[in-house]
N, C-alpha and C positions, 0 to 999 in steps of 0.2 A: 547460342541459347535457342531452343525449339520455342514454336511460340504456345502451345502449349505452359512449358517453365515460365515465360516469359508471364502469361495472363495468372500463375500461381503468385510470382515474385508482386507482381502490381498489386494482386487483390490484396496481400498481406502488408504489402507497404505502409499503408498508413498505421497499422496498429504496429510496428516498431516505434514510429515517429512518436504516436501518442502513450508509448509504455515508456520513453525514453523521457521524455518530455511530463510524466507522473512521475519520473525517481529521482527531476531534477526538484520538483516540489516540492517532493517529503523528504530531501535532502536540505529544502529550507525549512521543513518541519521541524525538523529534527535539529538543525540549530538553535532553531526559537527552541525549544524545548531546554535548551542549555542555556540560554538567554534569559526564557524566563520568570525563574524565582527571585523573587524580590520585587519583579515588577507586576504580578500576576498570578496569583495560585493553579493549581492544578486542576480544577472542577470551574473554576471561574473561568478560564480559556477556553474548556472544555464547551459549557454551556454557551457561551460568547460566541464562540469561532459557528457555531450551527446556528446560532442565531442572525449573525451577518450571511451565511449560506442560503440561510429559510428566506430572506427578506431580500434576498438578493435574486433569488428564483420564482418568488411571488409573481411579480409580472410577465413574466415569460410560463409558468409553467398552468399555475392558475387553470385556466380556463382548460387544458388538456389535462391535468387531474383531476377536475371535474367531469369532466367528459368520459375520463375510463375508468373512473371510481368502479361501477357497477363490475369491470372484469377486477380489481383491485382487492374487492371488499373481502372475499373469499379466502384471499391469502394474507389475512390483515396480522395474522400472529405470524407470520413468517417473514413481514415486512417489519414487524415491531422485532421480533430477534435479528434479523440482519442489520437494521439499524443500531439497535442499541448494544451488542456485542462487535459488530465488525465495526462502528464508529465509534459510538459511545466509552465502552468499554474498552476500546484498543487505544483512543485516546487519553483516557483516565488513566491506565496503566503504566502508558508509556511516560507521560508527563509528570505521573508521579514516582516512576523508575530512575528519570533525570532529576529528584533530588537524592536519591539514596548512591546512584550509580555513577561511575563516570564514560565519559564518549568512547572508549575504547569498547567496554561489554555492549554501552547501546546498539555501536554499529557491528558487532560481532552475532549478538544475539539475533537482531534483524536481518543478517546474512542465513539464517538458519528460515526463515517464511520458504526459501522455493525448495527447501528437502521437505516442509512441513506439509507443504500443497501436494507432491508428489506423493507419499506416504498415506497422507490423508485421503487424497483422489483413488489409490490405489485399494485402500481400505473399505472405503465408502462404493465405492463404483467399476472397482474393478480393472480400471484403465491405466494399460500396459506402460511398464516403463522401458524407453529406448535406449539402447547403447550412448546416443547422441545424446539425450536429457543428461543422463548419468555423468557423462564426458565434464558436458555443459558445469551440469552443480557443481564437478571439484573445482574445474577450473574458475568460477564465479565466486567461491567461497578463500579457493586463494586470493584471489585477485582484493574481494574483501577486507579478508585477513589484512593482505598487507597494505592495504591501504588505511584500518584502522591502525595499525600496529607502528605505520609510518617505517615499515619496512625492521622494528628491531622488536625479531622474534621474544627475545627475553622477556619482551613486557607480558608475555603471557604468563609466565613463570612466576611473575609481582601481582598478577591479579587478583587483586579481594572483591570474592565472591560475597554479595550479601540481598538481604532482602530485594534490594531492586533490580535484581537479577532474575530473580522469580518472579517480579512483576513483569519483566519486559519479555521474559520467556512466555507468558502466558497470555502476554497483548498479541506476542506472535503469531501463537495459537490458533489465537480468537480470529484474526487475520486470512491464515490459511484457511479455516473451517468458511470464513465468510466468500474467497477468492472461489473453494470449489462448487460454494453452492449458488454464484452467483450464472452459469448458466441456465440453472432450473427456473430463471426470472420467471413471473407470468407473461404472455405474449402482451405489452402493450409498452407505448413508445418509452425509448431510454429515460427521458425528460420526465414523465410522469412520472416511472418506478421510482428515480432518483429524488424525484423531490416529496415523494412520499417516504421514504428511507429519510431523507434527509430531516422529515418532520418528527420523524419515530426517533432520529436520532436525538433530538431537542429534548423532545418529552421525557426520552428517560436520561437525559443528561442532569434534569432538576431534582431528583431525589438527594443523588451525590453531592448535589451542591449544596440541596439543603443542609445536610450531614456534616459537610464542611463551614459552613454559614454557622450553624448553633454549636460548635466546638471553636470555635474563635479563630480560624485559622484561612478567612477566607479573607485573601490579598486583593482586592478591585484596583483595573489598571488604573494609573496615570498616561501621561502624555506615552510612553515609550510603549505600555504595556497596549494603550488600545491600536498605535501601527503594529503590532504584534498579531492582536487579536484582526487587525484587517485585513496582514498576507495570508494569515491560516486559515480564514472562513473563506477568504476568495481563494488562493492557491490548492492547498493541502486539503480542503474539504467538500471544495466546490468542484475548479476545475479537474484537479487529480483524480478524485474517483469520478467524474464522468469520460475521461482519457482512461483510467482501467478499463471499467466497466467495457466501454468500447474495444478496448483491447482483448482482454477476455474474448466478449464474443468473437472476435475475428481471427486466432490464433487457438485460443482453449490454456483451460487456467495453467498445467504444466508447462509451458513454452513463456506462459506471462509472469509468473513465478519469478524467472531467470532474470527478469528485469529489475528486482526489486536489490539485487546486487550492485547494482550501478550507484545507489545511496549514497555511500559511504566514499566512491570515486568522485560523485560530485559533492558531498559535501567536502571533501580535501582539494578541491576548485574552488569551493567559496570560501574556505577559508584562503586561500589564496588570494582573491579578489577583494573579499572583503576585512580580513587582516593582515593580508603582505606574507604568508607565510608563501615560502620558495615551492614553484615546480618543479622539481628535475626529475632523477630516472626514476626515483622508488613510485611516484606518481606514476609516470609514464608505464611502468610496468605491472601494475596496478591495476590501469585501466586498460591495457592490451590483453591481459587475462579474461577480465571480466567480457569484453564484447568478442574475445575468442572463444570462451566457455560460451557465448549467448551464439555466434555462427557454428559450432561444433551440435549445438544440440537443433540447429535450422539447416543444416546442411546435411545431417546423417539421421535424420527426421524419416517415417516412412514414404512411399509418393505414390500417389497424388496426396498432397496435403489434404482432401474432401475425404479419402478414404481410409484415413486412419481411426482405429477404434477410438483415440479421443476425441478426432472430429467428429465420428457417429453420434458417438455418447453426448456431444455436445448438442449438437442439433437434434438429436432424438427426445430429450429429455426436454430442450424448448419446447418442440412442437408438442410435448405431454400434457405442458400448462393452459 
């Protein structure tokens, strides 16, 4: 390896570790999300989980969102729509897709976020798609597939499409739309943007609730429901989008996209671990898909990694803010 490659492979290291280490989160998002109803409504986890995020971040972030408010204040409706559609809204959707839907469409749907980011990036900004991404997506969306599917194609054939299909389609959406716009951040520390998103995310998480509150249908945890509400404010809401976010910037959204396929791989590991269902090949083969589709589209990438039109577009478009 020239050491040139060699300072490429390093600099990008970490944001594999932490896009890897975000799909294993919302892999337990996305369980609780199955889990649940009955112990906790949709809008009430919803508002919950950012509220343990917001109060969690107070101390630590506090004093440097105060500090960069003044570059902040200017983007304040852009902060208020990324929050409340890429969190707010993606959560609502999705939590309320897992009573209509079952685990098969969730993870199938959600395997469609890295065509949505590509498409969308491509739509919005122009930026090129590679032979290697392309490669990437089939083989990431197989690997998906048959990890939801549990390896027998036919249950696609049995699937009843219904309304919470169209919801979880549309959380995706909101998802992708949030992913490509998040290199345009303003220049100021990750910490601060996030916790200012994350406060945006709160605020508009309360109308919803309310909406659900005066229709009679809002479930307040018990015991089971508030450890629910504690992995997903800390997990899926806190650390996971500040491991994207991060990720994002040091790869660029098309490449971090490819990551959000590995879900459904590890949620078929926690189901494993956590109700004894069997590893073997359909697993195994599964997840040799998915992180070959994620090396196919890093390996046949342009090079220098800095000079590629999405790396341009990335950094150009930061330094804009």
């Amino acid at each position: 390896m020239t050491p040139a490659r060699a300072t490429r492979v390093s600099s990008v290291a970490p944001a594999y570790l932490l896009l890897t280490l975000t799909a294993l989160l919302w892999a337990g998002n996305a369980v609780s999300s199955r889990w649940a109803p009955g112990h906790v409504s949709p809008q009430v986890i919803t508002t919950l989980r950012w509220a343990v995020a917001c109060a969690v971040l107070a101390p630590f972030a506090a004093r440097r969102l105060a500090a960069e408010w003044p570059l902040l204040r200017p983007h304040w409706l852009r902060i208020l729509l990324m929050g409340g559609l890429g969190y707010t809204a993606f959560n609502c959707l999705f939590y309320a897709a897992g009573v209509h839907t079952g685990a098969v469409n969730l993870a199938l749907f959600q395997g469609a976020i890295p065509v949505l980011v590509i498409v969308l990036n491509r739509l919005a900004y122009r930026v090129p798609v590679t032979l290697g991404q392309m490669l990437g997506v089939v083989l990431t969306l197989i690997g998906a597939g048959i990890a939801a599917t549990h390896g027998d194609w036919t249950v696609l054939t049995r699937l009843d499409f219904n309304r919470g299909d169209v919801l979880v389609f549309g959380a995706c959406l909101l998802y992708a739309g949030y992913t490509i716009v998040l290199p345009t951040r303003p220049k100021v520390s990750a910490l601060a943007f996030f916790a200012a998103m994350a406060i945006a995310a709160f605020v508009t998480s309360l109308p919803p609730l309310a909406v659900e509150w005066a229709t009679g249908h809002a479930v307040w945890p018990g015991l089971e429901g508030w450890a629910m509400v504690a992995f997903v404010g800390l997990g899926p809401s806190l650390l996971a989008q500040l491991f994207f976010m991060r990720g994002v910037e040091l790869i660029g959204p098309n490449r971090a996209g490819l990551f959000v396929n590995l879900v459904p791989i590890f949620g078929a590991i926690l189901a494993v671990l956590l109700v004894g269902e069997p590893f073997g090949a359909i697993q195994a083969v599964a997840l040799a898909l998915v992180l070959g589709g994620i090396a196919c589209a890093e390996r046949l990438k342009p090079a220098p990694a800095a000079a590629t039109p999405e790396a341009a577009y990335s950094q150009t478009r930061t330094r804009r803010m």
